[in-house]
VEXBALO-704502 format. One record per residue (C-alpha): residue number from 1; x, y, z. Coordinates in steps of 0.05 Angstrom, whole numbers, plus 32768, in hexadecimal, padded with zeros to 4 digits. Layout:
   i   c1   c2   c3
 NUM    X    Y    Z
...
% end
This chain:
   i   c1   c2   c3
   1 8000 8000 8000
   2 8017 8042 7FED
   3 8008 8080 8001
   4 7FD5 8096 7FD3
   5 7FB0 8057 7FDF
   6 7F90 8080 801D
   7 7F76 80B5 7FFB
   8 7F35 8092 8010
   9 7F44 8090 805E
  10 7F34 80CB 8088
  11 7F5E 80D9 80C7
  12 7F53 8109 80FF
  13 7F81 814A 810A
  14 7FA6 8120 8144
  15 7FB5 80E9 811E
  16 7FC8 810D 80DF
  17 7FFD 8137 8116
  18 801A 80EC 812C
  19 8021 80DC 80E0
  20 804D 8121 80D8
  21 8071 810E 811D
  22 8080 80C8 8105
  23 8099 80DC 80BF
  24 80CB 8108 80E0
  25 80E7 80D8 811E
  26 80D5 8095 80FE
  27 80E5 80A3 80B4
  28 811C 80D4 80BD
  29 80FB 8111 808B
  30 8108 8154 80AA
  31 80D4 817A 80BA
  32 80EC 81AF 808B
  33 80F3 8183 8055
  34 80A5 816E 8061
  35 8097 81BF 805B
  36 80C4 81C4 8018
  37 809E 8181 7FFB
  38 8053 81A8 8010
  39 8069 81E7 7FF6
  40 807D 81CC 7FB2
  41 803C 81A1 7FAC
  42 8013 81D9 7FB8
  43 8039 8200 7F83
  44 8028 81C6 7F54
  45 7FE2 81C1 7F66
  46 7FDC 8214 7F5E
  47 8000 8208 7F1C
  48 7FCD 81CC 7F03
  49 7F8D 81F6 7F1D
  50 7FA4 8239 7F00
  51 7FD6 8239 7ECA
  52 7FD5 8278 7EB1
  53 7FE1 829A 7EFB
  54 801F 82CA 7EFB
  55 8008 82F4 7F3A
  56 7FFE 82CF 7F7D
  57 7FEC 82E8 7FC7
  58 8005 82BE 7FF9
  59 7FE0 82CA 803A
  60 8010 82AE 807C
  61 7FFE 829B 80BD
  62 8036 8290 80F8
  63 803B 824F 80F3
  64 804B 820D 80C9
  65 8012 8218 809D
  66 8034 8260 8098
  67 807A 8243 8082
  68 8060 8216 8051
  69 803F 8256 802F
  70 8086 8279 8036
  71 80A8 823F 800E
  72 806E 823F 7FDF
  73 807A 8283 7FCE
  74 80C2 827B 7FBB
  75 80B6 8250 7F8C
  76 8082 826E 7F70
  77 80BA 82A4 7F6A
  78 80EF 827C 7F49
  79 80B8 8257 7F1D
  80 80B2 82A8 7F05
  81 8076 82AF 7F2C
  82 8067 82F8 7F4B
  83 805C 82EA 7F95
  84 8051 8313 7FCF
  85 8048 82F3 801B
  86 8016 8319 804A
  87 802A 830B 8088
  88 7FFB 8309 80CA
  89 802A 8308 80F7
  90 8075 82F3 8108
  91 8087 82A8 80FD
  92 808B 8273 8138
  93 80B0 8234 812C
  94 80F6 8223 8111
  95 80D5 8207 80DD
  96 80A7 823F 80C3
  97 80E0 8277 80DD
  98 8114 825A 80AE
  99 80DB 8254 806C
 100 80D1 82A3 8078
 101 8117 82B1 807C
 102 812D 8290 8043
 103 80ED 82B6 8019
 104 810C 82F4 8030
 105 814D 82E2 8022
 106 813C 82D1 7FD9
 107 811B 8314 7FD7
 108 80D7 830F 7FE4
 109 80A3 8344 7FFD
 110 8085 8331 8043
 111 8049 8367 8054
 112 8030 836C 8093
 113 7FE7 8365 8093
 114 7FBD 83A1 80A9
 115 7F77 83AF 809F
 116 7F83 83F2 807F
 117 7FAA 83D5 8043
 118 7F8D 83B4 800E
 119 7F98 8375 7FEB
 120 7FC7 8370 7FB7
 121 7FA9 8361 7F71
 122 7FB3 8319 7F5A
 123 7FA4 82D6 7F3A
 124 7F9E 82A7 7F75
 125 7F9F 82AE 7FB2
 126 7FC5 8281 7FF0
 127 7FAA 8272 8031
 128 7FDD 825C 805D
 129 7FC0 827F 8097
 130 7FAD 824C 80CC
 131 7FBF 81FB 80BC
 132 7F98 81BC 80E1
 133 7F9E 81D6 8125
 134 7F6B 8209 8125
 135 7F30 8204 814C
 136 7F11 8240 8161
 137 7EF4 8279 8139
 138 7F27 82A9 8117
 139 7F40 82E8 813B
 140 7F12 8327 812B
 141 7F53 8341 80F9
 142 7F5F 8304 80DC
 143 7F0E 82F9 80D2
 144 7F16 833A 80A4
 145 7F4E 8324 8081
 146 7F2C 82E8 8068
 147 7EEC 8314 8053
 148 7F1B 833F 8032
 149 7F38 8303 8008
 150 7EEF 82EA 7FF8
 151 7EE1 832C 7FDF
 152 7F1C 8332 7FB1
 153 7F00 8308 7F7E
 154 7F41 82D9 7F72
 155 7F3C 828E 7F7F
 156 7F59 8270 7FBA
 157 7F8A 823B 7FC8
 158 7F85 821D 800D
 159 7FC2 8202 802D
 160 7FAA 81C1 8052
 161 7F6F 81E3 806F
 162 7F47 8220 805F
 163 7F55 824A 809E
 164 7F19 8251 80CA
 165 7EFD 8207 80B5
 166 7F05 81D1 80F3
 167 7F2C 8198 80D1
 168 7F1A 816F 80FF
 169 7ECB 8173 8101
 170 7EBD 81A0 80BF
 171 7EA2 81D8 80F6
 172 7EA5 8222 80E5
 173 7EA1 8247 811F
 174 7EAA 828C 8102
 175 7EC2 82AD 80C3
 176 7EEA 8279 808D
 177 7F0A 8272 804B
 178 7EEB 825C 8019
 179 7F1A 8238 7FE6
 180 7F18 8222 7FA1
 181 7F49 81F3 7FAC
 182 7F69 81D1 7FED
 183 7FA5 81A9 7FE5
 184 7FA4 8178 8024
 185 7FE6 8161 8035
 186 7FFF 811C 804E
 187 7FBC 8100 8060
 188 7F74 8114 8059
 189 7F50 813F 8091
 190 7F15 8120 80A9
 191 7EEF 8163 80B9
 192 7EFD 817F 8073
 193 7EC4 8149 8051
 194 7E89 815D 8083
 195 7E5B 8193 80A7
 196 7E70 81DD 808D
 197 7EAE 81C7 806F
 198 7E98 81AF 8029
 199 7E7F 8200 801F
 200 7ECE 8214 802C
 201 7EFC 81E1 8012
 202 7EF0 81E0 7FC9
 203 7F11 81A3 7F9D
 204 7F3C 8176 7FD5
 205 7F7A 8163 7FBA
 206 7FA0 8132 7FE6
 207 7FE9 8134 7FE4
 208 8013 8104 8008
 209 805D 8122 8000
 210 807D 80DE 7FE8
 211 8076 80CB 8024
 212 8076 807C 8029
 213 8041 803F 803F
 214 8071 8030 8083
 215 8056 8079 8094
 216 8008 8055 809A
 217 801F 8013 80BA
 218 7FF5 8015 80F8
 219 7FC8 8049 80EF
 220 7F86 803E 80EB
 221 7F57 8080 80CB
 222 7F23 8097 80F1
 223 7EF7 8099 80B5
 224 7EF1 8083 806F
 225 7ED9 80A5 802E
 226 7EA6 8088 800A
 227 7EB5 806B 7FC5
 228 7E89 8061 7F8D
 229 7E67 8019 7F8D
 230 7E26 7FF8 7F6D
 231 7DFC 7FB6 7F79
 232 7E1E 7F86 7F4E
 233 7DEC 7F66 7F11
 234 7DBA 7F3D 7F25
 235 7DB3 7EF5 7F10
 236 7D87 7EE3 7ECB
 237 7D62 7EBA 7EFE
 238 7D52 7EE6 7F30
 239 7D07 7F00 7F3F
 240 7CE8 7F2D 7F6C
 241 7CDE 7F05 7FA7
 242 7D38 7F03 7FAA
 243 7D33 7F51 7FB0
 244 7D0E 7F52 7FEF
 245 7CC7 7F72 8003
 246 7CCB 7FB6 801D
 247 7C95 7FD6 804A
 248 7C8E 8025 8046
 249 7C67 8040 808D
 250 7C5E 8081 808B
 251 7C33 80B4 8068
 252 7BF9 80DC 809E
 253 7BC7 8109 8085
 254 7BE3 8134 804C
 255 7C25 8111 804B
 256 7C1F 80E5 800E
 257 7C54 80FE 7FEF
 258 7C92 80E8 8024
 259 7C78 80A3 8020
 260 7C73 809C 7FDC
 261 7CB5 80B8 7FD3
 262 7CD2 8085 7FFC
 263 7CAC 8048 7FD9
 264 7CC0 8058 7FA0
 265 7D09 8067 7FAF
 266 7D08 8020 7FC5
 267 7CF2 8010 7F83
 268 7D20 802C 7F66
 269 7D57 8017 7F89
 270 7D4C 7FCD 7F79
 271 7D1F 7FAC 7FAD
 272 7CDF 7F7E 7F94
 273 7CA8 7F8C 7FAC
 274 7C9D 7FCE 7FD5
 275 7C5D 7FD2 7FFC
 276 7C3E 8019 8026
 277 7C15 801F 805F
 278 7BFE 805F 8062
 279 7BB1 807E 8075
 280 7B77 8070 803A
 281 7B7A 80B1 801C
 282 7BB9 80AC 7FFF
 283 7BA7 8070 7FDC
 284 7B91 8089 7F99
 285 7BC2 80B6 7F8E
 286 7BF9 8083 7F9E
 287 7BD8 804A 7F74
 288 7BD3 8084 7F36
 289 7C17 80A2 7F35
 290 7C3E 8060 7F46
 291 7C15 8023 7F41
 292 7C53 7FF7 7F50
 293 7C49 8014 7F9A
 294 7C16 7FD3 7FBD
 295 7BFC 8007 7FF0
 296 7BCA 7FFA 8024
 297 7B99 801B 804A
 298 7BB5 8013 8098
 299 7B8D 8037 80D0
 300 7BB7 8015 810B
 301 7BDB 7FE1 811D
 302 7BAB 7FAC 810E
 303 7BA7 7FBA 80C9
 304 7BF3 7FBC 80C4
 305 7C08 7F75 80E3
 306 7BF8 7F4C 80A3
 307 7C27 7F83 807E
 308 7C58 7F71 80AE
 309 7C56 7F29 80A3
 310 7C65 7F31 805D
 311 7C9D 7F65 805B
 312 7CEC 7F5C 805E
 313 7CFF 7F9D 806B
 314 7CDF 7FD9 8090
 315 7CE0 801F 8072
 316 7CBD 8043 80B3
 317 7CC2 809C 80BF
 318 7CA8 80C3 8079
 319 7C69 80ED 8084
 320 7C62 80BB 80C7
 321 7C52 80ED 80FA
 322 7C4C 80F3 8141
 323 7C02 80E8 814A
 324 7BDE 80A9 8165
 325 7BD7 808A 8129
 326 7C28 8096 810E
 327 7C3D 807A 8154
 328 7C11 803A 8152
 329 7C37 802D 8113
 330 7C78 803C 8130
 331 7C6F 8007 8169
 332 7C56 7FD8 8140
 333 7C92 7FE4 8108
 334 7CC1 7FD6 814D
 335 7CA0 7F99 8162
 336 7CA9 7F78 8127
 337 7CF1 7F6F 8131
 338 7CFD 7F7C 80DC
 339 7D37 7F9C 80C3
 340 7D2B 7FEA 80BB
 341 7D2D 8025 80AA
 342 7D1B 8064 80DB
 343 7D1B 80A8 80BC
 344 7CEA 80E9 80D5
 345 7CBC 80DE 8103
 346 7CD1 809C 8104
 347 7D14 80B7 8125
 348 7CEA 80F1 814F
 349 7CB7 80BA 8172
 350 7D01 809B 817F
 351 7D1A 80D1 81A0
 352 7CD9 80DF 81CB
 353 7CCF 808E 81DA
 354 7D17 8072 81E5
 355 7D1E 8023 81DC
 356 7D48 7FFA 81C9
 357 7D44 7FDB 8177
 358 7D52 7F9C 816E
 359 7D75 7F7D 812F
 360 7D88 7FA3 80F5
 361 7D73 7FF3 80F7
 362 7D97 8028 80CE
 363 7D7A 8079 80E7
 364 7D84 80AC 80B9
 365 7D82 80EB 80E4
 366 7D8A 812E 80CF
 367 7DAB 815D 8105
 368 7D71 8173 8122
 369 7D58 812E 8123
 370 7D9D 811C 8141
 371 7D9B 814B 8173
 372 7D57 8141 8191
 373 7D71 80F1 818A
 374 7DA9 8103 81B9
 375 7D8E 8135 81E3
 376 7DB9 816C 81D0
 377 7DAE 81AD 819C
 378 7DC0 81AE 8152
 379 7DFC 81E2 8165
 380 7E21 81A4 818E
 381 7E13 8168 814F
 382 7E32 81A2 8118
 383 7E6A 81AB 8157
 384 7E7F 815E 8147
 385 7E55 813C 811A
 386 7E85 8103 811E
 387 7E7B 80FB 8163
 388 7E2B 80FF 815A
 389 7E29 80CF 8131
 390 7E51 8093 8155
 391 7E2B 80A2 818C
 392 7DEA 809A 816F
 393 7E04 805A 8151
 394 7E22 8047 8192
 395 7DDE 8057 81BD
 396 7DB0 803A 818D
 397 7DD4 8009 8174
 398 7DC9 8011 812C
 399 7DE0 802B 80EF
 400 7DE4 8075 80E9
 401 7DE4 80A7 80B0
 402 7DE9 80F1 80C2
 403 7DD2 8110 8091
 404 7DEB 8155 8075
 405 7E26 8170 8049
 406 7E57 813B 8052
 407 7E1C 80F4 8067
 408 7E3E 80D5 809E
 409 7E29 8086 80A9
 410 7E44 806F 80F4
 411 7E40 8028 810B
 412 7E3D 8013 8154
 413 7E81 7FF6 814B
 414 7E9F 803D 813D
 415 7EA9 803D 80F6
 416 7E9C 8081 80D1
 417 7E8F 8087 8084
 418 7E8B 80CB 8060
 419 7E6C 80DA 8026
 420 7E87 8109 7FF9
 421 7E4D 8115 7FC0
 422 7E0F 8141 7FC6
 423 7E05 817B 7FB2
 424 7DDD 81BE 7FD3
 425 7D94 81AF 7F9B
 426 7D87 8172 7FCC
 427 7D7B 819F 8002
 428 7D38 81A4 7FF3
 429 7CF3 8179 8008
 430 7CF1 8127 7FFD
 431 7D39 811B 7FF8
 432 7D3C 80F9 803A
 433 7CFB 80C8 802D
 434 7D23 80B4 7FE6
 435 7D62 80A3 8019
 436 7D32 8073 8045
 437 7D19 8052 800F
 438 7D60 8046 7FEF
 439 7D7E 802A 802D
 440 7D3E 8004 8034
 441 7D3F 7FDF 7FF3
 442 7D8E 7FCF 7FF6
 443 7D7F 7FAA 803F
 444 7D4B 7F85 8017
 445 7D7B 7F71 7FE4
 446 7DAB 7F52 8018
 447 7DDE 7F83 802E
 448 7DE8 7F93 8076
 449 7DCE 7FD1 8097
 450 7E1C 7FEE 8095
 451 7E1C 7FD5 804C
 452 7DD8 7FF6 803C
 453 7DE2 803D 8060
 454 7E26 8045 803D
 455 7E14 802E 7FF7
 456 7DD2 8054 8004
 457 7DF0 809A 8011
 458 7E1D 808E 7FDE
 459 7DEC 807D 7FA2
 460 7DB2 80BB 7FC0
 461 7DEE 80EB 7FBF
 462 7E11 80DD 7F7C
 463 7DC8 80DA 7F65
 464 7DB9 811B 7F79
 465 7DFF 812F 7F57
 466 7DE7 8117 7F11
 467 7DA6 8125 7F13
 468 7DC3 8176 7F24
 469 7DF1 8166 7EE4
 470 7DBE 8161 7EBB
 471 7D85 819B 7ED2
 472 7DB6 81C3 7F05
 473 7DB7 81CA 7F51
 474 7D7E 81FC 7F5A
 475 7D37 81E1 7F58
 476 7D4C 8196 7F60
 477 7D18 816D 7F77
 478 7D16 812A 7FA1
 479 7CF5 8104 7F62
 480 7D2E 811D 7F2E
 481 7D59 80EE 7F57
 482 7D37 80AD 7F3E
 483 7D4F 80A7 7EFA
 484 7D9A 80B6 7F07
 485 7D91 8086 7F41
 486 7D7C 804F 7F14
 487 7DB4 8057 7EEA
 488 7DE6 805E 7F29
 489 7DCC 8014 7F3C
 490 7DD5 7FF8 7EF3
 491 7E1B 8013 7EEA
 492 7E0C 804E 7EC1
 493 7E1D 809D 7ED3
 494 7DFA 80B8 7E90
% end
């Protein structure tokens, strides 16, 4: 294994410090030498991104992160780049002390940022301000500085982290860059994929320095990145009772629509036969637009058990409510000890009525549905969303996704996956139901509840990415997400 090989493996800001530690004690590269190799990848990756720059603003911060902007800027100078370093502050560290001597040694402008000057009139612009260490929100001067380089109209180049983004939880706590590109150095930042962070980072770019496999040996990421996958073919023999039998509960008064947009997600996504309880009135409607949909009248719980008996796999939460009626069918969905699905008020009667589920359960909260889960506020799951969503594993004892820019799925046994697809058009009403019924349908087609949340996310997010291809981001609706998905599960992107 090499080191690109874990450009899929996602590693917290601790353990990407022990990585940096270990390839100076244990492999014998210098710590400058680590600088000079980030500087001159960064200078590559400027080069790549922008190849017609001849004017670049290097923006330096005291520390490493600082020094490896320093270094980048003399190159940039002796690649016959114009460069000019504005400087917050003095440098700390032998490291980043020696990079800023050497730049003005070679000749290079250093300018001491002040709020009264403005910016210098560029290509591209650097932000080596802050590196992987920063937690809090910027200073009030530095804050402006960063406004100022958002308002100066030239792309930015983020040095390992866009200063003001947590790299360790994707948090924004105050003002932050917002980068075209980041260039992520030796490994990849588990923070940058998640929360606020996918608004600031831009294109991720890993680059591992050369550095080689022995550097890994040991380490086990926090987190992985999810890849692209598919249900392989099916048999020539198969038929519908293979694909399972999913049962959709959901859909109160005036709700039809959240229920039917989980049926026939599910569908869609492969399983046989998809059944839905929901209340009488919805039954023409559903039986018109998408006759495939068996639904049923259900009026309690009653009416649902010979559903029950029938289905594989429980799709339980869209249009559910809180009522009498939506938590009669919520008990009775429990009781029947089926694999599920819990999503909306399938996840808020959780949260009120705390027990235990028994056998396989994935819950597909969003934060607010997270928070009221764990008892906290939506401010403390966007704190550490990776932390939210173990525990809710962990506590529940199922499979999580937390849902948002950057889909988390947690498993009770502490493994994290992130998703890196989606796009800001799924923001928008339904796109949650089409998630339950995904998951739903994979669980009926045999994969595990781990298998089915992360292949899930995965297949509703990179649906939503084509289907905003094809029509744009703006105005996307849940239902534009079915065709693309269908071609996702077949093999096909177009």
């Amino acid at each position: 294994m090499t080191a690109c090989d874990h450009r899929h493996q996602l590693f917290t800001v601790d353990q990407v410090r022990a990585l940096d530690r270990r390839a100076i004690e244990e492999l014998g590269v210098a710590g400058y030498e680590l600088m000079q190799r980030a500087a001159a990848a960064a200078l590559v990756c400027l080069q790549q991104h922008w190849p017609r720059a001849r004017r670049i603003a290097v923006y330096c911060g005291p520390g490493n992160n600082g020094g490896d902007g320093y270094l980048l800027a003399s190159m940039a100078r002796e690649a016959g780049l114009q460069a000019v370093v504005i400087a917050l502050d003095a440098s700390r560290g032998d490291d980043a002390i020696r990079a800023r001597h050497e730049f003005e040694q070679a000749g290079g402008t250093v300018i001491r940022w002040h709020q009264d000057e403005p910016l210098p009139v560029v290509d591209v612009q650097v932000d080596a301000l802050f590196g992987t260490g920063l937690r809090r929100a910027l200073a009030p001067d530095v804050a402006e500085l960063v406004r100022r380089m958002q308002a100066n109209g030239a792309p930015v180049l983020a040095l390992d982290v866009p200063s003001g983004v947590n790299a360790d939880s994707g948090a924004v706590p105050g003002e932050a860059v917002s980068a075209s590109v980041t260039v992520s150095f030796i490994a990849a930042k588990r923070g940058l994929y998640t929360g606020q962070a996918p608004g600031h980072v831009g294109q991720i770019q890993l680059e591992p320095l050369g550095l080689p496999e022995g550097l890994w040996q040991g380490v086990e990421a926090d987190a992985e990145l999810m890849q692209a996958h598919t249900l392989p073919p099916r048999p020539r023999q198969a038929h519908k009772g293979n694909n399972g039998h999913v049962l959709a509960i959901g859909g109160e008064h005036g709700t039809a629509g959240a229920i039917r947009l989980c049926g026939e997600a599910a569908l869609r996504a492969g399983a046989g036969l998809v059944s839905v309880a929901t209340r009488g009135e919805h039954l023409v409607a559903l039986n018109s637009a998408r006759p495939e949909l068996m639904a049923h009248e259900v009026d309690g719980m009653q009416a649902l058990a010979p559903l029950l008996q029938r289905a594989t796999v429980l799709a339980v939460g869209p249009g559910l409510g809180q009522g009498a009626w939506g938590h009669a069918l919520w008990l009775a969905a429990l009781d029947a000890a089926l694999p599920l699905v819990l999503d909306a008020d399938g996840l808020n009667l959780l949260a009120r009525e705390p027990r235990p589920l028994s056998g396989t359960a994935v819950l597909t909260p969003h934060p607010g549905e997270a928070a009221r889960l764990l008892g906290q506020d939506t401010a403390a799951i966007a704190a550490d969303r990776f932390a939210a969503a173990r525990e809710l594993a962990r506590r529940y004892r199922a499979v999580v996704v937390l849902k948002g820019a950057g889909s988390l799925v947690a498993a009770p046994d502490g493994r994290v996956a992130v998703c890196p697809w989606g796009n800001p058009g799924m923001a928008s009403g339904g796109m949650g139901d089409l998630l339950t019924g995904i998951i739903a349908a994979l669980l009926a087609q045999g994969c595990d509840a781990w298998q089915a949340a992360v292949l899930g996310t995965g297949l509703h997010a990179r649906a939503g990415d084509l289907a905003a291809r094809q029509g744009g981001e703006r105005g996307l609706l849940a239902g534009d997400l079915l065709g693309p998905l269908r071609l996702l599960l077949n093999g096909r992107e177009s």
